[in-house]
N, C-alpha and C positions, 0 to 999 in steps of 0.2 A: 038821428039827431046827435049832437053835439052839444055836450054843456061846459061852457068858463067857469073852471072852480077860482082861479088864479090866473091872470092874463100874463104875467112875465111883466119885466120894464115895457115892451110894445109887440103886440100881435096882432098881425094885421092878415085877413085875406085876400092870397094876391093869388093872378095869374102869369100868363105872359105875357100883359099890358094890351094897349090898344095901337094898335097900327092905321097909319093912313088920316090921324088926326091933328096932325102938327100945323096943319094952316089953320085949324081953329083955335093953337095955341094953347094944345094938350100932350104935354111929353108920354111919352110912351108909356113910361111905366112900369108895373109890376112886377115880380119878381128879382130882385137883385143878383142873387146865384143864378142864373134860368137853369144851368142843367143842373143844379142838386133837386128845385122841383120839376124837373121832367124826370130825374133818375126815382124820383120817392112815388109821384105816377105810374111809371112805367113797372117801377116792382110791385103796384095794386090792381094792374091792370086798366088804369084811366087812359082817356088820352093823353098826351106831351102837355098840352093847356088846360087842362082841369084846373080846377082853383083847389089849394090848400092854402093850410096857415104858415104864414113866414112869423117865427119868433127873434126877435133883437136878443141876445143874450142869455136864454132860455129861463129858468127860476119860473114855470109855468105848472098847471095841473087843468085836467081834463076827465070829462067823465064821456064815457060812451054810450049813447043810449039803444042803438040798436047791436047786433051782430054783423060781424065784417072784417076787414083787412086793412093794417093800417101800415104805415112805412114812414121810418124819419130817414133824412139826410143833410147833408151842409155838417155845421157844426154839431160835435157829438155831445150831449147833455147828460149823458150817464143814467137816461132812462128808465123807468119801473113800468109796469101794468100791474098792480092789485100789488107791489111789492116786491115782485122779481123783473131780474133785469131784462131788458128790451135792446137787441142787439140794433147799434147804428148799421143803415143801409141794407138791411133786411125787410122783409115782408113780413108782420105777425097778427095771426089770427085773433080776433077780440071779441068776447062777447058782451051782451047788454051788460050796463052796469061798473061795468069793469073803469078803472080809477088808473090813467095816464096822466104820472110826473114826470117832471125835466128838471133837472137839477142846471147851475149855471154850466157852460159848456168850457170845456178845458183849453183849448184853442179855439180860434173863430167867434164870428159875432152870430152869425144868421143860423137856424135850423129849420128846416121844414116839414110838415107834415100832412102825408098825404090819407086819404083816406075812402077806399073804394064807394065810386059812385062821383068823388068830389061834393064839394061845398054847393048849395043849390042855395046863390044867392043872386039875384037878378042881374042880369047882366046892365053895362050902361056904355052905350058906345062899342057895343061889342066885347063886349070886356068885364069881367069881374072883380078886378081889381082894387082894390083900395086908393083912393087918389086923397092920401090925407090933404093937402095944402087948401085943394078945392071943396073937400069935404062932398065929395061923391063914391060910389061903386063899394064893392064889399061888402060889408053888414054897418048899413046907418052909415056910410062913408067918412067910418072911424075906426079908432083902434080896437079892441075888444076887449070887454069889461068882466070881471065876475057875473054870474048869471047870464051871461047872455047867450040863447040857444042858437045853436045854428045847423038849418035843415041841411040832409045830403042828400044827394042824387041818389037814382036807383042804385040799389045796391047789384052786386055783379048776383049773376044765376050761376049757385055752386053745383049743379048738376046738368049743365050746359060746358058748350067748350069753350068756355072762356074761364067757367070753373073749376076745367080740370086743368087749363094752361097756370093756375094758379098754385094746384096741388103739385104738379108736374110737369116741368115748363121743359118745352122740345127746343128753346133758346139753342141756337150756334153761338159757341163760344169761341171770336177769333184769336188765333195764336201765330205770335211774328217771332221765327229765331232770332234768337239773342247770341248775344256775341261768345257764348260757349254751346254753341248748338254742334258745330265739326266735333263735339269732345263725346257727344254720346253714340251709343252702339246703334245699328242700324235696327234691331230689333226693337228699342227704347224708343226711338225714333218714330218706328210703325205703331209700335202701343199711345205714342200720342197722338199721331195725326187721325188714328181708325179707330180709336178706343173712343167708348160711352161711358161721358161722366157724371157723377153726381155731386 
């Protein structure tokens, strides 16, 4: 579970909208960045379309009530967990309890946050998303208030291999020569294309 210490100016849980409902005269919706929450997903190991929280502006706080993994992206808010800093676009381990701030974000409007398992808030239309105008989908198809709790989906199994893809991810990282690639030594060369990185 998930507690709103302080919602931000607007926090809303989106996903990647709903498709295939435009003759009913439902925009798609959700998410505004899509790949900042598919990249903050995909670093927890959710699907692409899990639902997290999209924040306007950030000035938000968060408590965590289970153990699990959490991930921001989009706009970078200058982060804490319990006080120390929480790197933008990384994956970080959280336990119960533990106290997630966002301060206002230095560039950009939107941040996201994702959070292994995702938001386990009823789908409507296929879809989890907040539709503030019609006041549907999300949580109470509204923004998110102080106090309001919000269930996650299973949490990932860390002794499973999806838990160690998390410890230790066997990720292919692609690499395109760049326009000073002819400049390096053919050994240099071999150490990038064959060498294991971390």
């Amino acid at each position: 579970m998930l507690e709103v210490i302080r919602p931000g100016l607007q926090s809303t849980v989106q996903d990647l909208g709903r498709a295939g409902v435009r003759h009913l005269g439902i925009a798609q919706g959700g998410a505004l960045d899509r790949e900042a929450l598919i990249l903050a997903n995909r670093l927890v190991g959710n699907p692409a379309g899990a639902a997290g929280i999209e924040l306007v502006l950030g000035a938000a706080e968060f408590r965590l009530l289970r153990d699990g993994w959490l991930a921001l992206t989009g706009a970078d808010c200058a982060a804490t967990l319990d006080g120390e800093p929480v790197w933008h676009g990384w994956r970080w381990r959280v336990r119960r309890g533990q106290h997630l701030r966002l301060s206002a974000p230095r560039h950009g409007m939107r941040t996201y946050l994702a959070l292994d398992g995702g938001l386990a808030v009823a789908p409507v239309m296929g879809s989890r998303a907040t539709e503030l105008q019609a006041g549907f989908g999300g949580h109470q198809g509204r923004a998110l208030l102080a106090g309001d709790r919000l269930h996650l989906g299973t949490p990932l199994s860390h002794d499973g291999p999806l838990g160690a893809r998390l410890r230790e991810s066997d990720a292919c990282l692609r690499v395109l020569p760049g326009p000073e690639f002819d400049e390096f030594e053919p050994a240099a060369v071999a150490a990038l294309w064959q060498g294991e990185w971390r």
